[in-house]
Structures are given as structure tokens and as C-alpha cells.
N, C-alpha and C positions, 0 to 999 in steps of 0.2 A: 229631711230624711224621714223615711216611714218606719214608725214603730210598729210591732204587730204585738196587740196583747195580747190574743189567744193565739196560741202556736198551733195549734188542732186546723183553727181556720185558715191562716196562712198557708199551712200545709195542703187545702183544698183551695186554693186559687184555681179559676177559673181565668184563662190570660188569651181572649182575642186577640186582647195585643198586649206584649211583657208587661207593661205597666196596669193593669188590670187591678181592679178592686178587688180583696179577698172576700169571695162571698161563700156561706156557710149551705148555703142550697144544691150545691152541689158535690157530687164526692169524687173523691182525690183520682179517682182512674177516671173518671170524664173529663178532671180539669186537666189532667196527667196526657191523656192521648190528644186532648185538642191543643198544646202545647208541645209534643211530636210531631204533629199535623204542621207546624210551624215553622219550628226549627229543625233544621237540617241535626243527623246523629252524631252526637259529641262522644267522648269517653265515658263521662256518664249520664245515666237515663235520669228522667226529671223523677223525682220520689225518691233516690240516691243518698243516702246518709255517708258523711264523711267525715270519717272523723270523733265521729259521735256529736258532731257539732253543727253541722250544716248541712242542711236538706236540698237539695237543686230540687229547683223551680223549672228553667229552660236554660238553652246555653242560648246566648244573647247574639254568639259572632265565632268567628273565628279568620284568623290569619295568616301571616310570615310567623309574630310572636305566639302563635299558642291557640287556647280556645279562653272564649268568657263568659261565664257561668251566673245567671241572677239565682238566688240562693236565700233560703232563711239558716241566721245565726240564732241557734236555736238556745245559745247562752243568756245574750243578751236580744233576745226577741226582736229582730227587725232584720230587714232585708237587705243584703253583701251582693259585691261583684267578688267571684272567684276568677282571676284572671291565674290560668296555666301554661307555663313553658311548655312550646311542642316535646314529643317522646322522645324526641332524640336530641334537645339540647341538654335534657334533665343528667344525661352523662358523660357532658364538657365541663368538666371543671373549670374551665377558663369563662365560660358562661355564666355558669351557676355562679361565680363571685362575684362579677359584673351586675347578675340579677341581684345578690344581695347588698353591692352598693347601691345600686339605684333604688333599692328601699329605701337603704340609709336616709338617702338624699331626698326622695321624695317623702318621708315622714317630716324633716325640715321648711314644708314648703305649706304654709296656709292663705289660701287665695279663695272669692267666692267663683271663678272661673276656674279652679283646679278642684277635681274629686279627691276625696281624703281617703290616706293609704295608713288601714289598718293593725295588720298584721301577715307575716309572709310565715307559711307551713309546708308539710309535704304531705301528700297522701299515698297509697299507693305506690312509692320511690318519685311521685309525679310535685314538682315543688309550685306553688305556687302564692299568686298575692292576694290579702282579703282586703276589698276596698267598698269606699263609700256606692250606693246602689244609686243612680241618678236616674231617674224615670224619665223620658224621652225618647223624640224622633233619633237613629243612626244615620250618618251623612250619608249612606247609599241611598235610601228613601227619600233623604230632604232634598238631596242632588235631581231625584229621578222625578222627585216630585217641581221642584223649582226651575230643575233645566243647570246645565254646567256653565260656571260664570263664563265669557270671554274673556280669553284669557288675556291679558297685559303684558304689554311688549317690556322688557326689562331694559332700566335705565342703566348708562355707565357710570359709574362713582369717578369718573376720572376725567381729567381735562385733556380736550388737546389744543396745540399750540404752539 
């Protein structure tokens, strides 16, 4: 997990690629628009305060569930996934509880092959989860980069006879 002791600098990341080194040479609308340049437009803009807590860096993806946001927690100095329900589950109740068991559940769960889940908030009526930041490739890239496995014919579980 990356700690960021200066928060000034975190805040000027400069991100080729999301996982970039915070360097202090460059200022926040350079690192800010060439992180634009990258990422497709989320809800919100990278330099985005929410919360009075966490600053977005870039949004990392988005999906069916939501958008995911790399972010500095500017409480405890170091870099979150902000993962947000799409706009319009945030006013299915029958979701939104769903979404707060599956916190429940995933705060019970310490594996080094599972990312650690924080804390869940709302911003803007928009709910979402704070989770462990994991620096790396996303399967789209390592897929487009390695080629898609062939795929394997599925076995029966059952006899005949």
C-alpha cells in the first residue's frame, strides 16, 4: 500500500500510467489534464474534493456496477479506490442494502489475493466504497496485451451409465 507523506505532492501526480510516481515537478493542472487525456469522463474531474476527504486523481474504469475512482485519502495520507454505484441504482433501496451487505461481508474477508475494503460513504446522494488502491495492469490491457486464453471445453460432473 502506498503511503503519500506530502499531500501537496500526491495531489500533483503526474500519471502516464495510474500508477505513476508522485513527482513534485510538475503542477496539478499538467498532471490533472494529462490524466483526462487518459481516462475516459467520470462524474467527477480529477482535482475533485469529496467530501473534504478525498481528492481524485483519475477514474480508473467504469462499468454494469458504477465507476472506480484512484483518489488520495487525504486523512490518512495515502492512495483509495473510490468504487460508485451507477446513478441510478443509488435510488433502489433494494440495492443500496445489498450494496451495504456486501461491505459487511467483504470487510470479513483478509486474503493477500483480495483488496481491502475500507469504508462505504455517500457523496453527493452518490453511495459509494473506499478500498485498498492496488497499483497495476487492468484485465482489458493484460487480455489485449497477452491475447484471450482458449477457451476450455467444460467438463460434466456427472456419470453416465
Amino acid at each position: 500500500m502506498d503511503r503519500v507523506d506530502d499531500v501537496t505532492s500526491a495531489e500533483t501526480v503526474a500519471l502516464g500510467n495510474v500508477g505513476a510516481v508522485p513527482r513534485k515537478t510538475e503542477s496539478a493542472a499538467a498532471a490533472f489534464s494529462s490524466v483526462s487525456s487518459i481516462a475516459e469522463e467520470g462524474r467527477f474531474a480529477p482535482g475533485a474534493l469529496l467530501g473534504g476527504r478525498y481528492r481524485i486523481i483519475a477514474m480508473l474504469g467504469r462499468g454494469g456496477m458504477g465507476e472506480v475512482y484512484q483518489a488520495t485519502d487525504l486523512t490518512l495520507g495515502q492512495y483509495v479506490a473510490l468504487k460508485f454505484l451507477p446513478q441510478e441504482a443509488s435510488q433502489n433501496q433494494r440495492l443500496l442494502e445489498r450494496f451495504h451487505g456486501e461491505v459487511r461481508v467483504a470487510r470479513q474477508v483478509s486474503h493477500p489475493n483480495v483488496c481491502r475494503v475500507y469504508d462505504i460513504g455517500e457523496v453527493e446522494g452518490a453511495p459509494f466504497i473506499s478500498m485498498e488502491y492496488v497499483d497495476g495492469e487492468d484485465l482489458a490491457s493484460l487480455l489485449t496485451r497477452i491475447g484471450v486464453p482458449a477457451k476450455q471445453p467444460r467438463r460434466a460432473n456427472w456419470r453416465t451409465g
